[in-house]
N, C-alpha and C positions, 0 to 999 in steps of 0.2 A: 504494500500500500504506500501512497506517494505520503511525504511527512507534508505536515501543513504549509509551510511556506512555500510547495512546490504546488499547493493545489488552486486549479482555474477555475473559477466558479461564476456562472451566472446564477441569477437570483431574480427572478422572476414574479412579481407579485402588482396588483394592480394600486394598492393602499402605499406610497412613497416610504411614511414613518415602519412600516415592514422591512421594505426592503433597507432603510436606511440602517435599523437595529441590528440587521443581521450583516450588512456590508461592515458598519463598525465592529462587529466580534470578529470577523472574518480577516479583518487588513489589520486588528489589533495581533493576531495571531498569523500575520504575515502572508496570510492568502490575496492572491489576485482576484478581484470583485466586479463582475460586469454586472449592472443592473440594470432589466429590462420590466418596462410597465405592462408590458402585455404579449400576448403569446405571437403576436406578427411581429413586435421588436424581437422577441427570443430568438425568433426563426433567420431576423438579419443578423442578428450576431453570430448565430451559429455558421453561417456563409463567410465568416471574417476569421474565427478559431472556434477550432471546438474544446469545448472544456472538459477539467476533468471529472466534471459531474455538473449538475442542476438542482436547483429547490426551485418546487415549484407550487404556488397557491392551487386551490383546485377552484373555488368560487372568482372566477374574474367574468368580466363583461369581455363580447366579441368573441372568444375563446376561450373556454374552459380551460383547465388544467389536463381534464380528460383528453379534449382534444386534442389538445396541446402533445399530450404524448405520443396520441396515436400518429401526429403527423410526425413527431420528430422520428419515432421506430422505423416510418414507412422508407425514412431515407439510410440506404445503407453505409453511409460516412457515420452516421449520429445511432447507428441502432445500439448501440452497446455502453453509449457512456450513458453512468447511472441515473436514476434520475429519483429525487426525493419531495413527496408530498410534506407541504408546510403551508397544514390547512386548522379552522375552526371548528369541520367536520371531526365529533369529538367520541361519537357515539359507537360501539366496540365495532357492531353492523357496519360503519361508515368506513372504518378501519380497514377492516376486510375487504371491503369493495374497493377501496383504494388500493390495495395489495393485490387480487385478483386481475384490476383492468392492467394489472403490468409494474405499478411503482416500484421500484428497487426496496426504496422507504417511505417510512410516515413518522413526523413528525408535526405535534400537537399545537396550536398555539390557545393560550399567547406561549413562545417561547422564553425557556428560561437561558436568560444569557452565561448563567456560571456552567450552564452542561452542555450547550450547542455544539461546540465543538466535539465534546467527545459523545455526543447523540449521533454525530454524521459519522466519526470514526468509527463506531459498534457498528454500522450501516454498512459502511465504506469498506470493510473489515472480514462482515459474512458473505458480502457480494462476493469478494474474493478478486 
């Protein structure tokens, strides 16, 4: 598994102060942070580097999270880098379905900023 300062991450969410909580733990722990508002920006950054992984909201406007995924799988440059649900969907059911349509991971909000990182590494970790 890559150490954290080597990891690329977009962050994906449509709520700003989201993405903005989770860009600061991220660049505090020396990760690179692309943050994109919506799953059509996701999709140009992915055309520019691919990362070495994603979180991603599942409730956004224009594109879901869901769909979101399904388009990123369909291309086979992006099908294998991970990708993590970091949603409000809180409910064990929501979980599951979140796991089933494909996510690598899930991850709860609101996120707690003292275990984010090592929430993604446990993730990052069993993916393998």
């Amino acid at each position: 598994m890559l150490e954290q300062s080597k990891w690329n991450v977009i962050v994906v969410d449509d709520e700003k102060d989201n993405v903005g909580v989770i860009q600061m733990v991220f660049e505090f722990n020396d990760a690179k942070v692309r943050p994109a508002y919506s799953g059509k920006e996701c999709l140009m950054l992915l055309e520019q580097e691919v990362p070495s992984f994603l979180l991603v909201d599942i409730n956004m406007p224009e594109m879901s999270g869901y769909q979101l995924l399904e388009k990123i799988r369909e291309n086979e440059a992006w099908r294998s880098v991970p990708i993590i649900a970091v949603t409000a969907l809180a409910r064990p059911e929501d979980k599951q379905d979140i796991m089933n349509a494909g996510f690598d991971g899930y991850i709860g909000k609101p996120i707690t900023i003292m275990t984010l990182i090592e929430q993604v590494s446990k993730i990052l970790e069993a993916k393998g």
